[in-house]
N, C-alpha and C positions, 0 to 999 in steps of 0.2 A: 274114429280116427285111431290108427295103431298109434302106441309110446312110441318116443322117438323120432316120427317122423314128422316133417313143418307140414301147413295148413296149406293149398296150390292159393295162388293170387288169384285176386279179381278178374286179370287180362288172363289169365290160364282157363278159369272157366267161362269168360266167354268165349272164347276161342274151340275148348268144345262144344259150346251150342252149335256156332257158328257150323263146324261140322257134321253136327247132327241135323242140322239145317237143310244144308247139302244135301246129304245123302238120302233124305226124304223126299226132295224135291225132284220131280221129272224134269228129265232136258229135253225141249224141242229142239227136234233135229230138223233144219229150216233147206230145203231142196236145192240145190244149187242151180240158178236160171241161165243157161247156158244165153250168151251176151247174141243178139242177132250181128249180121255182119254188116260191114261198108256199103252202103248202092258204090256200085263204078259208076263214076261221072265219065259220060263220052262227052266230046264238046259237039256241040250241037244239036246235042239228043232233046235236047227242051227241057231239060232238069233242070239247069240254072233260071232262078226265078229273075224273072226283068225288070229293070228300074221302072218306078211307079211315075207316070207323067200326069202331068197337071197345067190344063191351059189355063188362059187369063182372058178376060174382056177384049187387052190390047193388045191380043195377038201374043204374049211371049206364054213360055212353056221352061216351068222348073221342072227336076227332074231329080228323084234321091236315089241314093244307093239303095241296096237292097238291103230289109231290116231294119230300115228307118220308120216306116209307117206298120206300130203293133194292130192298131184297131184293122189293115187291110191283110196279115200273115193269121189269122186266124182265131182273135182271142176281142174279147171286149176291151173300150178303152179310147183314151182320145187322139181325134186325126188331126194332126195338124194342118191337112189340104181341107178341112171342114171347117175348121173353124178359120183361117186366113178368109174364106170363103166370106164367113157371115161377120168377117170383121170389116173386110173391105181390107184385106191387107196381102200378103204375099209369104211363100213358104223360103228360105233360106238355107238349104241343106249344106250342113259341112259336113267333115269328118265325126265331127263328136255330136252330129243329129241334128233335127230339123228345129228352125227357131221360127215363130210365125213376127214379121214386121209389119207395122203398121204407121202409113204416111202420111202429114197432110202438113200443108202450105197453105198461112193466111197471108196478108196485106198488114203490117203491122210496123212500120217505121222505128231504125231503134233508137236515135239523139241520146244516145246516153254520154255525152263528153260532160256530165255534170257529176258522175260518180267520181270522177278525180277528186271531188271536194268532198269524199264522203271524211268520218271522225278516222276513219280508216282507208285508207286513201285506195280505189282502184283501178286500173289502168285500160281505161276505154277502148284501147286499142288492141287490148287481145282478145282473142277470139272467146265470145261469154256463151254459156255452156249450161242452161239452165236444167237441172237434172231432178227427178223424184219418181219414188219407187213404191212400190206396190206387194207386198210380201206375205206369209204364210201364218204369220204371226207378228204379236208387237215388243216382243222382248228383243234381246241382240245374240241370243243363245245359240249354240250350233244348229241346232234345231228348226231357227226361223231362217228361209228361203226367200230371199225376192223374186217373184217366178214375174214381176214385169218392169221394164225399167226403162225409163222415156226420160227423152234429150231435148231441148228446144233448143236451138239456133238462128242466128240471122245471118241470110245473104243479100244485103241491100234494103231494099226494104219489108222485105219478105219472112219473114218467121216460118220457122222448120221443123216440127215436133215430128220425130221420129219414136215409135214407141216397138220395143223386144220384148217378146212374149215368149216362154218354152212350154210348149204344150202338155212336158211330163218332165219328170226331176230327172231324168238322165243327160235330157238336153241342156242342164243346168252350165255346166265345161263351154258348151256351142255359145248359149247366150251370153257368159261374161265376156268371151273372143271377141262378137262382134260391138259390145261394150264396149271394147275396149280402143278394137277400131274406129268407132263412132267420135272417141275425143281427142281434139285436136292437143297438140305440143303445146304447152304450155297455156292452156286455157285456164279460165276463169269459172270456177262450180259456184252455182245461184242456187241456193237450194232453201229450204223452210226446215228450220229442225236437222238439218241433214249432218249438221256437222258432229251431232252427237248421236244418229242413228242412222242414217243412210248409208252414205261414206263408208264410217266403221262396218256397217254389216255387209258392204259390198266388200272392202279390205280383208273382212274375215272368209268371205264366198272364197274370193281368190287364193288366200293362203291356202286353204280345206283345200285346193285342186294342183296346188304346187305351183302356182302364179305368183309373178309380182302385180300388185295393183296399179293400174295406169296412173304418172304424172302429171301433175295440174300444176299451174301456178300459182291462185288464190284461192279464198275460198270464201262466199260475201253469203253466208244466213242470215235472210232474212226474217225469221225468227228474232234474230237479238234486235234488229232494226226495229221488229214493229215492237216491243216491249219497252224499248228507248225512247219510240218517237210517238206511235201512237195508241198507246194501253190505253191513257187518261181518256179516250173517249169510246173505246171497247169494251164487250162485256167479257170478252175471253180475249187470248190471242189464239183460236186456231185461225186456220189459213180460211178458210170458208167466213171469218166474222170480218177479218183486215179486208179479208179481195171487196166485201160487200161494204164497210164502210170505209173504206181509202180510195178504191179505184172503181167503186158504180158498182161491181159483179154479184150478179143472181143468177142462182142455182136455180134451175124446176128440177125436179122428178129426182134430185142427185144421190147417189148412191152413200150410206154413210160410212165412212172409213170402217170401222168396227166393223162390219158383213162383207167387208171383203175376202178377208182368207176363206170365208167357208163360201163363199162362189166359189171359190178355185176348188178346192176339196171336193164340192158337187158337181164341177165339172169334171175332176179326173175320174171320179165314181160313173159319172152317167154318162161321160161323152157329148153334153149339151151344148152346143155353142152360143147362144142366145146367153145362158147363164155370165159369159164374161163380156159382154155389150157394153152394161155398164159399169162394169172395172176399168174398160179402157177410157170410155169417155171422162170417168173421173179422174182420171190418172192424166189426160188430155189435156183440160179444164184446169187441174193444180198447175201444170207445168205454164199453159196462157198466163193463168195468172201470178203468177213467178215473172214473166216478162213485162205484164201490166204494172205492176207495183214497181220495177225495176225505173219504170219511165216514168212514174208519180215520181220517183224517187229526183232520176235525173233533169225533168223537167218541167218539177215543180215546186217542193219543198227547197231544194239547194239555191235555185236561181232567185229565190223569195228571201231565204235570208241575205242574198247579196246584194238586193236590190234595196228591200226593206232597212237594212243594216247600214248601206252606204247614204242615207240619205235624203234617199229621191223616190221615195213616196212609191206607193202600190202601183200594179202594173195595169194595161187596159182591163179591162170591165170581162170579169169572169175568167181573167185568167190566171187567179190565184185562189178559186172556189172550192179547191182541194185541200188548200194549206190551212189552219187553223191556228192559233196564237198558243193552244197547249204542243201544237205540232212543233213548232220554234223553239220553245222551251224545252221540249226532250234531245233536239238534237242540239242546243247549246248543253245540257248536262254530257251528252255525246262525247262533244268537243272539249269539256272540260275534265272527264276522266282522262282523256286521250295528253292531257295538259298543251291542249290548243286554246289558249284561254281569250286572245283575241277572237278568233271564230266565234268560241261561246257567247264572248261582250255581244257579238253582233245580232248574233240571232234571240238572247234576252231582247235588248232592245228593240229587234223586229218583233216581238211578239208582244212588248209593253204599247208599242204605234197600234198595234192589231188589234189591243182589247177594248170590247165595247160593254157599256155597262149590264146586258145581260149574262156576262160570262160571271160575275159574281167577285166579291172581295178576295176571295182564299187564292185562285189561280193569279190573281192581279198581286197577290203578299207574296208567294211563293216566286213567281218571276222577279220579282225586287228584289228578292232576299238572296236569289243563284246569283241577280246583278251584281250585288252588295260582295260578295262572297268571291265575284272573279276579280271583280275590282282590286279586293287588298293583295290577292295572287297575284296582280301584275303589280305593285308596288304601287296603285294610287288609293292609297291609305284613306286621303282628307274625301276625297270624292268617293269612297266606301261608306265612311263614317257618315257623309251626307246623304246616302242612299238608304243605312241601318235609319236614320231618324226620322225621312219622310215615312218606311214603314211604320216606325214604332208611332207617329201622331196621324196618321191614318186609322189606329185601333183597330186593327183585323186580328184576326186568328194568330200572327205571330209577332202580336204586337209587345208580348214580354220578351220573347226572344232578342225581338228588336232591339229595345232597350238594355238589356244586358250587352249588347253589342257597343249600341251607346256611350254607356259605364266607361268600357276597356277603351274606345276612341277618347274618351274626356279626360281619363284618369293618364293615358301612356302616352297621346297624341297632345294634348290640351296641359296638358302637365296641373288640370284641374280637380285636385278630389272630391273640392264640394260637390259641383256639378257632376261629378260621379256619385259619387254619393245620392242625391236626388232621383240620376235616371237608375239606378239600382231600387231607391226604394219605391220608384213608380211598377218597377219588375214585378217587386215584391207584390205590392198591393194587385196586380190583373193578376199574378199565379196565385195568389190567396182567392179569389172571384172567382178563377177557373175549379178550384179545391171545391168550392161550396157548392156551384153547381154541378160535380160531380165529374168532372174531366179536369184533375189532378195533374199537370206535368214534372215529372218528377224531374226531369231535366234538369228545366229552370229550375224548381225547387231548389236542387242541390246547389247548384252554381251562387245564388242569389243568396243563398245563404252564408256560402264561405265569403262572398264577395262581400257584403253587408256588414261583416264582425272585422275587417281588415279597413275598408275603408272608413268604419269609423272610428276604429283607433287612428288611422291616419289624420283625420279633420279632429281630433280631439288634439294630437302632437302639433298639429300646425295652429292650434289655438293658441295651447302652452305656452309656441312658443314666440306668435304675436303678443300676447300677454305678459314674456318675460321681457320680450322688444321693446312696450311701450315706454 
């Protein structure tokens, strides 16, 4: 380096690599492909390709635009005139593409005027709308696609499950359309799970297309119903364990959720129509039984606690073989989040008439105990109190509970500390019993303990002061 002059920067001598780079490197000189020209369209010439027609059994004939069917223009891929075909269903062509429907009408009566008495009250007279979907994936991601989505209805006594299929993702636009025509003003969505996956990811479809989502006006998941009303004798809640132990339904041969996206995947890959057979029937199948469980609902479990609750004894011979006594008990807890706490008195009490001794002490403690607990919420204290103490000398499983319950009736109601005192230290001695065999409630512990060192300074001052009286 000559004196005097600075050292070039780092970006200086990359910069001539960079051009020595260059100038090393050959440039392909790529041929310019002169563009082919226009065909001239004559009309008539027979260039314009001709909408694709499609007969039926009964005589009608769809017909799409041209462009609509890729598997018949030239290239592999699925047709939706094949697969309507082997569904038993029908092609739908709009503007934004072909969507395959698929119809069927059972015999199915719907008496549902007994949902007005649900813990959330619903209005029998609009049009109910039982709806579930079938999609690409199980997350809520932009990513997962409902590629099917079935409706059940009733006209009279007739059930109407209409089910929308898009045979490829561009008829994605076509199928939310006719979705959206499908529901009625102000209807009522019956769905399993739906309110925190269905719903939202058909709400998200529609946004992603520049839609507003169609308006409903309830929305009754029966997901929190069976959770509320019948876990306690479930091994799960999906909808496949409730349909078979609430409302009789078995599945043969049934497709299992989990292997459904990838039918659809296997079908856009190969074209197979056979492969979504049974997607649809499962999809069929949930939405029935979305409507069966709807009518366990309204006419069975509801009519049972009104009847059981008021008085007058069970109804003929087999037609309460649905309802169970922990059934009662979960929709009186129903009724008592909802702060309907008469409801809930009624349906404990229908379910205390219900139990027989093989149902076991714990379900029989626990129904006492919701009793005992709506009672003092509606301000009948003295008959609370007397409910806490038939648990607590029953001795079951919340027979310490009970007692501490007791205590606070004796001690604030009875204006008695001895006898408070007493039913605390009987608390005392079953949560020391429960300790030693190794099911500790720390609960009670806590309670019975502060409650034990108050109430006997109490009965010590009221000695004192019998003592200074005498």
């Amino acid at each position: 380096m000559v004196a005097g002059m600075s050292a070039p920067s780092a970006a200086a001598l990359r910069l001539r690599r960079l051009d020595r780079l260059r100038a090393a490197t050959p440039v392909a000189v790529v041929p310019e492909i002169p563009l082919l020209p226009e065909p001239t369209r004559v009309p008539g010439d027979g260039w314009e390709p001709e909408p694709f027609q499609h007969s039926h059994d009964d005589g009608t004939t769809h017909r799409s635009a041209p462009g609509l069917e890729p598997a018949r223009r030239g290239r592999p891929g699925p047709d939706a005139w094949i697969l309507a075909a082997a569904l038993g269903g029908e092609v739908v062509a709009t503007g934004a593409g072909p969507v395959v429907v698929v119809e069927t009408v059972l015999r199915l009566p719907a008496g549902l005027d007994g949902l007005r008495d649900l813990p959330v009250p619903v209005d029998p007279t609009t049009p109910m709308v039982c709806l579930d979907t079938e999609t690409t994936g199980l997350g809520t991601a932009a990513g997962t696609v409902p590629f099917l989505v079935g409706v059940g209805t009733w006209e009279g006594d007739r059930f109407g499950v209409r089910q929308m299929l898009m045979p490829d993702h561009p008829s994605e636009r076509a199928l939310l359309g006719i979705l959206a025509d499908a529901l009625p003003t102000g209807a009522t969505l019956v769905t399993y799970n739906g309110r925190t996956f269905d719903w939202p990811l058909l709400v998200a479809r529609y946004r992603m297309h520049g839609q507003a989502a169609p308006r409903y006006g309830a929305h009754l998941d029966l997901l929190t119903v069976a959770r509320q009303v019948w876990k306690h004798r479930l091994a799960d809640a999906r909808l496949a364990s409730v349909e078979e132990g609430v409302a009789g339904v078995t599945r043969s041969d049934d497709l299992p959720g989990a292997a459904i996206p990838d039918r659809y995947f296997s079908w856009l890959r190969s074209g197979r129509p056979d492969l979504l057979v049974d997607v649809v029937r499962h999809n069929r199948q949930d939405i029935v039984s979305l409507a069966l469980l709807l009518r366990v609902l309204a006419e069975e479990l509801l009519p049972a606690r009104m009847r059981w609750g008021a008085g007058r004894g069970p109804g003929p011979a087999g037609e309460d073989a649905l309802v169970q006594p922990g059934d009662l008990a979960g929709l009186g807890r129903a009724y008592a989040r909802t702060k309907r706490h008469g409801d809930a008195l009624g349906c404990y009490e229908a379910a205390l008439e219900r139990l027989a001794p093989w149902h076991g002490r714990e379900i029989q403690d626990r129904v006492s105990a919701d009793r005992a607990r709506v009672l003092a919420r509606m301000g009948r204290r003295e008959e609370a109190a007397g409910a806490w103490e038939a648990v607590a000398l029953d001795g079951g499983p919340l027979a310490a509970l009970a007692w501490i319950q007791v205590a606070k009736a004796r001690e604030h109601l009875g204006r008695d500390v001895a006898r408070a005192l007493d039913a605390a230290q009987r608390a005392e001695a079953l949560a020391a019993r429960a300790r030693l065999f190794g099911m500790p409630d720390r609960i009670v512990e806590r309670d019975v303990g502060k409650r034990l060192v108050r109430l006997r300074r109490l009965v010590a001052t009221d000695r004192e002061r019998t003592r200074l009286n005498a």
